[in-house]
C-alpha positions as CSV (number, residue, x, y, z in Angstrom):
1,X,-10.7,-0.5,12.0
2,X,-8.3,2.7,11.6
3,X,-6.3,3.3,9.1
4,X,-3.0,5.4,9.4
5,X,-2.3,6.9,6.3
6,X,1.8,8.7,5.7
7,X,0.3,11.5,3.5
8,X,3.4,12.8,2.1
9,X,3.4,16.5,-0.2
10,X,1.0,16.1,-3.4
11,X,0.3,12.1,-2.4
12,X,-1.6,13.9,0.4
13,X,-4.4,14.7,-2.0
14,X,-3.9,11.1,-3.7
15,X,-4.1,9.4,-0.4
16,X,-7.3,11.3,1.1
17,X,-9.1,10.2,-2.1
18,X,-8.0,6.7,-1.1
19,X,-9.3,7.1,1.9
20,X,-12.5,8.0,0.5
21,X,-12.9,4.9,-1.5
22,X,-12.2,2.9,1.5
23,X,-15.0,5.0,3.3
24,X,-17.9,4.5,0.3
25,X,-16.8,0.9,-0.3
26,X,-15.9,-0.9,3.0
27,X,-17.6,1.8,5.4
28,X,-14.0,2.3,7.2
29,X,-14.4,5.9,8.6
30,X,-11.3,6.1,11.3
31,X,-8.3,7.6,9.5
32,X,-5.5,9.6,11.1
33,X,-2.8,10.9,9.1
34,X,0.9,12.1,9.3
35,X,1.5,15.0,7.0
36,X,4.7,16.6,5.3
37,X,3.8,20.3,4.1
38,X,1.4,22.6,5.8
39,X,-0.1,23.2,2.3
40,X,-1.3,19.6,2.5
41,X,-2.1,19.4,6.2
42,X,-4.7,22.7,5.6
43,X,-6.1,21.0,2.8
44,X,-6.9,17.3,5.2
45,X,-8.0,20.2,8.2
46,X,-10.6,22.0,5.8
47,X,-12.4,19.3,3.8
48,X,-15.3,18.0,5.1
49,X,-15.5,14.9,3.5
50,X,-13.5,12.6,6.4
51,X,-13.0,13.8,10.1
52,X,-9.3,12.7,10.5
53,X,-9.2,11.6,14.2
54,X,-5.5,13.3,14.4
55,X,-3.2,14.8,12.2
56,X,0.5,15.2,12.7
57,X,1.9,18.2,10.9
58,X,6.0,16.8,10.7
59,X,7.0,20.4,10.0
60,X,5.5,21.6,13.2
61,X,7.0,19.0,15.2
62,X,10.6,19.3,13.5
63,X,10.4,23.0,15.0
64,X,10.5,22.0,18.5
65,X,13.6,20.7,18.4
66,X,14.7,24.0,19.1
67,X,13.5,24.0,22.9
68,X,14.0,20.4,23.5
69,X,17.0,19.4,25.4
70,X,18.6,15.8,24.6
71,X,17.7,13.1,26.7
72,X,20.3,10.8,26.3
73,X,17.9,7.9,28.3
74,X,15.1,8.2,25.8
75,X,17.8,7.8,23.0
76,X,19.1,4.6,24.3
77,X,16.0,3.2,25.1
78,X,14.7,3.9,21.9
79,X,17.5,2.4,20.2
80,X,17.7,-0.4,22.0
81,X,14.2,-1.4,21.6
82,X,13.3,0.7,17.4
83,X,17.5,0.3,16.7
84,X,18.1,-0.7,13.2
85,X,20.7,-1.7,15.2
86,X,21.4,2.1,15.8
87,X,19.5,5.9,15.5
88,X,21.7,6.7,12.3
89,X,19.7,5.1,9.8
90,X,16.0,7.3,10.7
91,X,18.4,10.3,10.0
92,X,20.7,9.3,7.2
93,X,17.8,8.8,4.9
94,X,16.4,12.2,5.2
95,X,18.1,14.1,2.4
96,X,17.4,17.8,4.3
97,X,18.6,17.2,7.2
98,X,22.1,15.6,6.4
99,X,22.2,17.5,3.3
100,X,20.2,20.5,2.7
101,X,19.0,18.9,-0.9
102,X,15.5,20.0,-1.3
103,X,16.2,22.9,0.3
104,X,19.2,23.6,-1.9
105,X,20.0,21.9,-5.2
106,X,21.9,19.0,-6.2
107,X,25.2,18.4,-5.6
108,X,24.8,20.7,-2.6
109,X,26.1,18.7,0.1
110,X,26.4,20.8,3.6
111,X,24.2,19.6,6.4
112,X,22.5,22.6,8.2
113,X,22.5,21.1,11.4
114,X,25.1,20.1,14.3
115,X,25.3,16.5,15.4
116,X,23.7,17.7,18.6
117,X,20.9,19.0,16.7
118,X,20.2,16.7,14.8
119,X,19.8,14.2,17.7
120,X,17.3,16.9,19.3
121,X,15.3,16.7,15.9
122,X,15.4,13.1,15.8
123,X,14.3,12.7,19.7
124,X,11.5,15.4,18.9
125,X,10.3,13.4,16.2
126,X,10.4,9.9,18.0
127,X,8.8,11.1,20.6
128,X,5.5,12.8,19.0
129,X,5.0,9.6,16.8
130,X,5.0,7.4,20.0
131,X,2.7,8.8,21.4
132,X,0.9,9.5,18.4
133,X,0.6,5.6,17.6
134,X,0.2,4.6,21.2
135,X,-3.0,7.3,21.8
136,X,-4.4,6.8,17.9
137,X,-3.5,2.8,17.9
138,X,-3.8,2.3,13.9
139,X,-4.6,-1.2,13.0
140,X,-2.9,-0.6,9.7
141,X,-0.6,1.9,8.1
142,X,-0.7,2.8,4.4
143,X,2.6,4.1,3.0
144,X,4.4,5.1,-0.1
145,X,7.1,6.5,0.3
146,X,9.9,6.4,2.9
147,X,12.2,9.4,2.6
148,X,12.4,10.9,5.5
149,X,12.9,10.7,9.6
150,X,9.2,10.9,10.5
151,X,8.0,7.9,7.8
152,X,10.9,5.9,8.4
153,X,9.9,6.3,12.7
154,X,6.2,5.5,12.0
155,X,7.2,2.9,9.5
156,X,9.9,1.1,12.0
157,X,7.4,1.5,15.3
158,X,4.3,0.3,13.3
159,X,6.4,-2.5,12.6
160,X,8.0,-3.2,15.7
161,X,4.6,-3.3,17.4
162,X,2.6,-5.7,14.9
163,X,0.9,-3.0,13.0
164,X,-0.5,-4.1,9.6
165,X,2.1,-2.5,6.8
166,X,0.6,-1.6,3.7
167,X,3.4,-0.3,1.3
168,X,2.4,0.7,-1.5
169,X,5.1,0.5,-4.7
170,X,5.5,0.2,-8.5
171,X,6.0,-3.2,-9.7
172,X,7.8,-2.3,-12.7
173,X,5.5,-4.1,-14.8
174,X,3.9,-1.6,-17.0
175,X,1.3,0.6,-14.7
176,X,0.7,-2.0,-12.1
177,X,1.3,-0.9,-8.8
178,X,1.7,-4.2,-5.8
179,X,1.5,-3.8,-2.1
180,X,4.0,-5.6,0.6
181,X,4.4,-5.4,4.2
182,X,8.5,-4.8,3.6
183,X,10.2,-2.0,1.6
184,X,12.7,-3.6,0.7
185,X,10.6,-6.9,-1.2
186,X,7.9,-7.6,-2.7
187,X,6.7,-10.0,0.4
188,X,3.0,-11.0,-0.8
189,X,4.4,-11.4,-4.6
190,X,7.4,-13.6,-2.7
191,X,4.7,-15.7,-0.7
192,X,2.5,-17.0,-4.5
193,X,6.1,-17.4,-5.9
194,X,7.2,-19.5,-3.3
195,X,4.1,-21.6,-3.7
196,X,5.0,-21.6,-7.8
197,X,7.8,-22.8,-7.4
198,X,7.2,-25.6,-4.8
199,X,4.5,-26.9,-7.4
200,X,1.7,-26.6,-5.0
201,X,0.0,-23.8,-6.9
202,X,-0.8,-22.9,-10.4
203,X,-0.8,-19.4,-11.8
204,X,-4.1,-17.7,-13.2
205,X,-1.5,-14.9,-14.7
206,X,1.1,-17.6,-16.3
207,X,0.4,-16.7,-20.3
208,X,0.0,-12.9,-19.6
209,X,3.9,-13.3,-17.9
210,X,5.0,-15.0,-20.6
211,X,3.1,-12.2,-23.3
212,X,4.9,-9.1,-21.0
213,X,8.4,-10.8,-21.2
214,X,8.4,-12.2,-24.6
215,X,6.9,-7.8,-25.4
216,X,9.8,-6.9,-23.2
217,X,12.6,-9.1,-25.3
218,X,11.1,-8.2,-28.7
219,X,10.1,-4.4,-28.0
220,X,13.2,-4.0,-25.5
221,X,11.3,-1.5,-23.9
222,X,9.9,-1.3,-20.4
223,X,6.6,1.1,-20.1
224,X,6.7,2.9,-16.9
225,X,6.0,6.5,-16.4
226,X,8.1,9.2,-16.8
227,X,6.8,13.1,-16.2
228,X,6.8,14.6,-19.8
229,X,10.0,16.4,-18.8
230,X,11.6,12.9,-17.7
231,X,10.6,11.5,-20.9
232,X,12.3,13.7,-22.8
233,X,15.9,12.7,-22.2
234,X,17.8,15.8,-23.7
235,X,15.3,18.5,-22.0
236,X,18.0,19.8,-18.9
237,X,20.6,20.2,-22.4
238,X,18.3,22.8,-23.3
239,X,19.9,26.0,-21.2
240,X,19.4,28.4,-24.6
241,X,15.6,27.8,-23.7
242,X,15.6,29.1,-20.3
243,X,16.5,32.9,-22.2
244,X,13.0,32.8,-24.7
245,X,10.7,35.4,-23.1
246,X,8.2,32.8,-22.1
247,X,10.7,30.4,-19.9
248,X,12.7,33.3,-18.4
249,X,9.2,34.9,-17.2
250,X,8.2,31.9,-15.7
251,X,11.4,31.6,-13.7
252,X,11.5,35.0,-12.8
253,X,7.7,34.6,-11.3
254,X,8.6,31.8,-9.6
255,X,11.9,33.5,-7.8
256,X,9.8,36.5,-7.0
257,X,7.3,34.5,-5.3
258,X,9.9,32.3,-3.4
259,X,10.9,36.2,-2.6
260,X,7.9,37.3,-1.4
261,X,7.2,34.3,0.9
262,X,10.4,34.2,2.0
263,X,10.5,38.0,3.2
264,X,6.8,38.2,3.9
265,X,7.3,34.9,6.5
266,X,5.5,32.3,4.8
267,X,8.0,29.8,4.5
268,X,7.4,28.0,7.5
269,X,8.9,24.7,6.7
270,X,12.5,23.4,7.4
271,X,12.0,22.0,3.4
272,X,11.2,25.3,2.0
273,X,13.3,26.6,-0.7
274,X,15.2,29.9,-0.1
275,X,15.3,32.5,-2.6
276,X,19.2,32.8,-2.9
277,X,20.0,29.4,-2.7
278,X,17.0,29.3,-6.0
279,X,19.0,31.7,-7.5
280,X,22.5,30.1,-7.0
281,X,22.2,26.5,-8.0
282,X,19.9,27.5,-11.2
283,X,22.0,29.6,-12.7
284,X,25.1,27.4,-12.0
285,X,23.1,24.2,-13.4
286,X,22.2,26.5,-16.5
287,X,26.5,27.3,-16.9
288,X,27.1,23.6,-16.8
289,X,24.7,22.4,-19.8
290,X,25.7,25.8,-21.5
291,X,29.2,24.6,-21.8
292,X,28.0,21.1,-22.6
293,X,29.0,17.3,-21.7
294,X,29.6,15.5,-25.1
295,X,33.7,16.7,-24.8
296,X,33.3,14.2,-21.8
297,X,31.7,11.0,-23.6
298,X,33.2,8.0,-25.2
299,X,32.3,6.2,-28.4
300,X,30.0,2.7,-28.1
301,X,31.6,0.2,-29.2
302,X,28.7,-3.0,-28.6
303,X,31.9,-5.3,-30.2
304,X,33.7,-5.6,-27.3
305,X,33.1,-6.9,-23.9
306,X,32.0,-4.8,-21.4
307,X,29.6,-4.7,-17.7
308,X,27.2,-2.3,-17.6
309,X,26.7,0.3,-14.6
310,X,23.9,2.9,-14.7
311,X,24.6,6.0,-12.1
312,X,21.2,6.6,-10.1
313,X,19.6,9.7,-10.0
314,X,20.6,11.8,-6.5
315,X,19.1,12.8,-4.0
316,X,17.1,9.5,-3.8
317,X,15.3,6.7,-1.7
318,X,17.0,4.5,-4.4
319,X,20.2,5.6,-2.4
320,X,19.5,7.0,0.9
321,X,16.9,3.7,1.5
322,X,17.8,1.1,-0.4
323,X,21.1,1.1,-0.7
324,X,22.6,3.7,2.3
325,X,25.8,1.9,2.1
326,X,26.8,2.6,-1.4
327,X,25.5,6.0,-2.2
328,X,29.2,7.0,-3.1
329,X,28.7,6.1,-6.3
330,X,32.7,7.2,-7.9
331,X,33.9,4.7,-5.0
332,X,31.6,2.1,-5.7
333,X,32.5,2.7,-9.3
334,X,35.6,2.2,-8.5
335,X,35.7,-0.8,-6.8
336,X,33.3,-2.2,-10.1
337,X,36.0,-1.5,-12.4
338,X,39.0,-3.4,-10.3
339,X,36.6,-6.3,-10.2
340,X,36.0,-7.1,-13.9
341,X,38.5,-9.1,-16.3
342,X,41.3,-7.4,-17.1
343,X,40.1,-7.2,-20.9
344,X,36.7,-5.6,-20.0
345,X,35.5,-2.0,-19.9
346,X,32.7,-0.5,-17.8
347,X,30.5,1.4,-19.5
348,X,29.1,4.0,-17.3
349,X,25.5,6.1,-18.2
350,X,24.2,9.1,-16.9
351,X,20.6,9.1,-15.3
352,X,18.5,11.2,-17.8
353,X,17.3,13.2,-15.5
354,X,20.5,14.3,-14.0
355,X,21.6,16.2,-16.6
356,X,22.6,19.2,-16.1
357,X,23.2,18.6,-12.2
358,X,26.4,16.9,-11.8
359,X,29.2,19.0,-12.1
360,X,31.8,18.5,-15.0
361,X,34.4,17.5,-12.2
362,X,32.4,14.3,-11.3
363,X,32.6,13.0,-14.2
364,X,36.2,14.1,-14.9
365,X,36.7,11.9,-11.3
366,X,35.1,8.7,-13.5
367,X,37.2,9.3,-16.3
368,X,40.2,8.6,-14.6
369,X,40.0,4.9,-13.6
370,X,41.6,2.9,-16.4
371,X,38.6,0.8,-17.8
372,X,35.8,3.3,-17.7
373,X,34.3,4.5,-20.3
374,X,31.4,7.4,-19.9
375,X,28.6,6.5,-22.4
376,X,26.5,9.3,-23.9
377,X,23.4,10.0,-21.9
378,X,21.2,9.9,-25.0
379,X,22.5,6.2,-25.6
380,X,19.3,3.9,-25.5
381,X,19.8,1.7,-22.6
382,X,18.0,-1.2,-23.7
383,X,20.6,-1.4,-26.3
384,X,23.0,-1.3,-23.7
385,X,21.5,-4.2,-21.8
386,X,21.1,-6.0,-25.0
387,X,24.8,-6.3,-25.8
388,X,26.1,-5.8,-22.2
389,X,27.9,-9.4,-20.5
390,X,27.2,-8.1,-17.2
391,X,24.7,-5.0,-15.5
392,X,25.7,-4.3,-12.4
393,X,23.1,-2.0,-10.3
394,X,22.1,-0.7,-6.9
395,X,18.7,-1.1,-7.4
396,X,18.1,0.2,-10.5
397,X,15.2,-1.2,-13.3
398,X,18.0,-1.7,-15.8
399,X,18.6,-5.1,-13.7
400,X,15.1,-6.0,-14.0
401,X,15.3,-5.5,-17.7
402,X,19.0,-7.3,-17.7
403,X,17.4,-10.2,-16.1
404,X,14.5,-10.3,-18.2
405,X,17.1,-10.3,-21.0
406,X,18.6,-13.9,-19.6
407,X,21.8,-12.1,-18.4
408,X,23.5,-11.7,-15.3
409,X,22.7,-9.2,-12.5
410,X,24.8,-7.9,-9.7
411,X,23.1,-5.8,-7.2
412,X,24.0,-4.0,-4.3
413,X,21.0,-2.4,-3.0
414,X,17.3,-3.6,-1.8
415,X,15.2,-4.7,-4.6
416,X,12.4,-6.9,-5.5
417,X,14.2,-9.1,-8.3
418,X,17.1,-9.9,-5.6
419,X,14.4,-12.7,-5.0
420,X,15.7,-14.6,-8.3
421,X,18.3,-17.0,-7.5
422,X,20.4,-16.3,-10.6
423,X,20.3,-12.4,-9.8
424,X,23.4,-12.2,-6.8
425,X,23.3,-9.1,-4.6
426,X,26.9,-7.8,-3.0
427,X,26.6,-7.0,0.5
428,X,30.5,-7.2,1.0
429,X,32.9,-5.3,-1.5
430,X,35.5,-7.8,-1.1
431,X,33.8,-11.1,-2.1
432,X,32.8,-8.9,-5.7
433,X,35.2,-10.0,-8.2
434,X,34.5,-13.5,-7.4
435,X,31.1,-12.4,-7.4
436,X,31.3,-11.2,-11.4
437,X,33.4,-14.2,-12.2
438,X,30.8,-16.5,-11.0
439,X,28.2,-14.5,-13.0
440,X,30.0,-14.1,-16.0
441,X,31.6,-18.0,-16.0
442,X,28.5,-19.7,-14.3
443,X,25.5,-17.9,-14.9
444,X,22.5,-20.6,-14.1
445,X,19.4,-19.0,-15.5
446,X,15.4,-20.2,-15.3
447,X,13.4,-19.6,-17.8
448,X,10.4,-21.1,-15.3
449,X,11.7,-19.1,-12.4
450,X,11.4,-15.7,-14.3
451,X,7.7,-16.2,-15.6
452,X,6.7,-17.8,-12.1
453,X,8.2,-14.5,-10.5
454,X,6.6,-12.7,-12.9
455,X,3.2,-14.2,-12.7
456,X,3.6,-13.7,-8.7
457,X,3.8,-10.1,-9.3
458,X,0.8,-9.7,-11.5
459,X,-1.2,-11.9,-9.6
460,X,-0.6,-9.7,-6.7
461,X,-0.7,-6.3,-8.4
462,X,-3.8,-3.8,-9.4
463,X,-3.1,-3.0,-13.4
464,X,-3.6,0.5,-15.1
465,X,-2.5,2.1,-11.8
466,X,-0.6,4.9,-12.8
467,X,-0.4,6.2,-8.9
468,X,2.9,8.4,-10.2
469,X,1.3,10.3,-12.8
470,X,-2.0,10.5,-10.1
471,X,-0.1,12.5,-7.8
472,X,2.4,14.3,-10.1
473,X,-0.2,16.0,-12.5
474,X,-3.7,14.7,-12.1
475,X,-6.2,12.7,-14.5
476,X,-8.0,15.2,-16.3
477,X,-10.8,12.3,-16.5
478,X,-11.9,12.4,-12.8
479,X,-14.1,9.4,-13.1
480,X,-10.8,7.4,-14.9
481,X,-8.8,9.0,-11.9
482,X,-11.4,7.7,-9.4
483,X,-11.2,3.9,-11.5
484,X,-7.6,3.7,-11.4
485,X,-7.3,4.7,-7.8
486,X,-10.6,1.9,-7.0
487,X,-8.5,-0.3,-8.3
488,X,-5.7,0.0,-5.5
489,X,-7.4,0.6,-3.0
490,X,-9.1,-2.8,-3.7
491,X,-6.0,-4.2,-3.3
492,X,-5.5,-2.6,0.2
493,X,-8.7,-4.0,1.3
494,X,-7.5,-7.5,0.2
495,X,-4.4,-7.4,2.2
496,X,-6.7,-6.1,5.2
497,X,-9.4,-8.8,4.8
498,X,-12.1,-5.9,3.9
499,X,-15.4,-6.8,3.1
500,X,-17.3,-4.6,0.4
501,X,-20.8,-2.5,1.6
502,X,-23.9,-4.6,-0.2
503,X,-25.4,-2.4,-2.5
């Protein structure tokens, strides 16, 4: 058997010790690998531990773009036969490309290529991972992350020509991490819960449901992890900081060395960060939280009836992949607010970790439909939830907690908990008011349906995972490390029928 594995920035390092695991335990020694950052893809070319049959550098490919000329018949054949139904959604998704975020910061929003270009870097990439797949032939492909042209072309080919998926996502259920063969459900959690609910199966995971949601409604917390920045939900309010001696060094260290790359020719990649455009968007983030945001909030008031809309973090796959449609988020708020009862507000939240990033004039923009109230960032959102009559989300975990909390859900995006029948997603703006006066006149909710789902999850999750603080900052405990990551890859062996070496 060979595994692909999409060995994206620092999950490179995480993935390669996967693939490790899978060697020792299940004697699997074909990997190949597609790589984002040269950094990583030296690191996968130097060790010694696994001879990667190929490895596709997407930075290296992207360059080529440059020479190639557009071949209008490999772009309609590709489409016709990888379409989703068009090309636009493999490009729309990467944030660089139509955007320049990564490369610049948010609210940035100027693509650096032409239309024509960007066809040229799409038919570069489309045809290198063709014939990358065709001459490698994977009999799986491991995946965690789909941001970008390259995974979402390996993801949609591998699909398109019966190649095992192995998708590798949080299950918002304390550190557990699940696997499915679709990013946009939880499918193998859907398959048990199906069988739950049609009576023909019993759940081993039934009382520890019941324990996590009954912790969930008494605690009104949801563990998952944050970076210690994250967690800290007034750190980007801190601009006075940035001056100490200690903070300012650091960030001039860091701008001379994005300096010195840049100038020396190091930066290689069409996702490097230039030193000017550093210098810009840092110092115009660090005016905006200098002259502050509370001038802009409104008071809570839990008395009176309101929905409940959390803004989502940009750029994101929580916009650009599971909900491309709505990643306008002042329209969609928009459209929110004309749906409710006339006597309701909408109380609108900033993402914690935006602050500091959307200028004073977005918010301004909110401020002026009618019914809208902006709700201090700091505000705890459980307590939100809690006294909210309605959340309505893209795909956000406040509508996992909502639902937990027995109330109604609107969604508008891709996400596991659509799968509940009294959770309604919105796929056309017009049909939403009747939407939320269904929800909010009619709301049908199942206790039994929530644990089942819940116990479908579990039973198809590894626990004490923690793959996001893995690859963000390491275990200092390398054995605990090596444990935690056992544990998933024992999952991925599940879902590919692995058998474990005989010791």
């Amino acid at each position: 058997m060979k595994i692909c594995f999409l060995l994206q920035r620092r999950f490179a390092y995480v993935g390669h010790k996967i693939a490790l695991i899978m060697k020792e335990r299940y004697n699997i020694n074909e990997f190949c690998g597609y790589v984002y950052t040269r950094s990583s893809f030296e690191f996968l070319k130097n060790q010694k531990d696994i001879n990667y049959t190929s490895l596709l550098l997407d930075e290296e490919i992207h360059k080529e773009y440059k020479k190639e000329e557009l071949d209008m018949d490999f772009l309609d054949k590709f489409e016709k036969e990888y379409g989703m139904p068009n090309i636009w959604p493999y490009i729309t998704l990467d944030r660089v490309v139509m955007h320049n975020q990564l490369v610049r910061e948010y609210p940035y929003n100027t693509p650096p290529y032409t239309h024509e270009e960007m066809m040229k870097i799409f038919q570069v990439k489309a045809k290198a991972i063709l014939n990358f797949i065709e001459t490698e032939k994977p009999d799986a492909f491991v995946v965690n992350v789909i941001g970008g042209t390259g995974s979402m072309l390996l993801y949609q080919i591998a699909k398109n020509k019966n190649i095992k998926i192995l998708y590798i996502t949080t299950a918002r259920i304390d550190s557990k991490y699940t696997i499915s063969n679709d990013y946009k459900k939880f499918s193998y959690a859907e398959d048990t819960f199906n069988q739950l609910m049609s009576g023909s199966y019993e759940s081993s995971k039934k009382n520890e449901a019941k324990q996590y949601i009954n912790n969930i409604r008494k605690n009104l917390t949801n563990y998952l992890y944050f970076s210690p920045d994250e967690a800290n939900k007034n750190y980007r309010l801190k601009p006075l900081k940035w001056f100490a001696p200690k903070y300012l060094w650091r960030s001039l260290a860091w701008f001379m060395k994005l300096c010195y790359s840049y100038f020396k020719g190091g930066q290689d990649g069409y996702c490097d960060e230039k030193p000017l455009g550093y210098f810009i968007d840092r110092i115009k983030r660090k005016i905006r939280t200098l002259r502050g945001f509370k001038h802009l909030y409104d008071k809570v008031n839990f008395s009176e009836n309101f929905a409940f809309f959390p803004l989502h973090r940009e750029p994101e796959i929580a916009l650009l992949l599971f909900a491309p449609f709505w990643s306008d988020q002042i329209n969609l708020i928009k459209q929110v607010a004309k749906s409710l009862p006339i006597y309701y507000k909408l109380y609108v939240k900033e993402h914690p970790t935006m602050m500091g990033y959307r200028t004073h004039a977005y918010y301004k923009e909110l401020k002026k439909i009618p019914n809208v109230k902006l709700i201090p960032h700091d505000t705890n959102s459980s307590k939100i939830i809690q006294h909210t009559k309605l959340s309505i989300v893209l795909s956000s975990t406040a509508g996992w907690e909502t639902a937990i909390l027995k109330k109604p859900v609107i969604t508008f995006g891709d996400v596991f908990y659509n799968k509940l029948s009294f959770v309604k997603k919105c796929d056309v703006i017009e049909k939403l008011p009747f939407i939320v006066k269904e929800q909010l006149e009619n709301f049908q909710y199942s206790e039994d349906e929530l644990i089942n789902f819940v116990s479908a999850v579990m039973e198809e999750s590894a626990s004490d995972v923690g793959l996001n603080e893995i690859w963000e900052k390491g275990v200092p405990d390398k054995q605990q490390e090596k444990q935690r990551l056992t544990k998933l890859t024992d999952l991925l062996a599940k879902k590919l029928n692995l058998k474990k070496i005989e010791i």
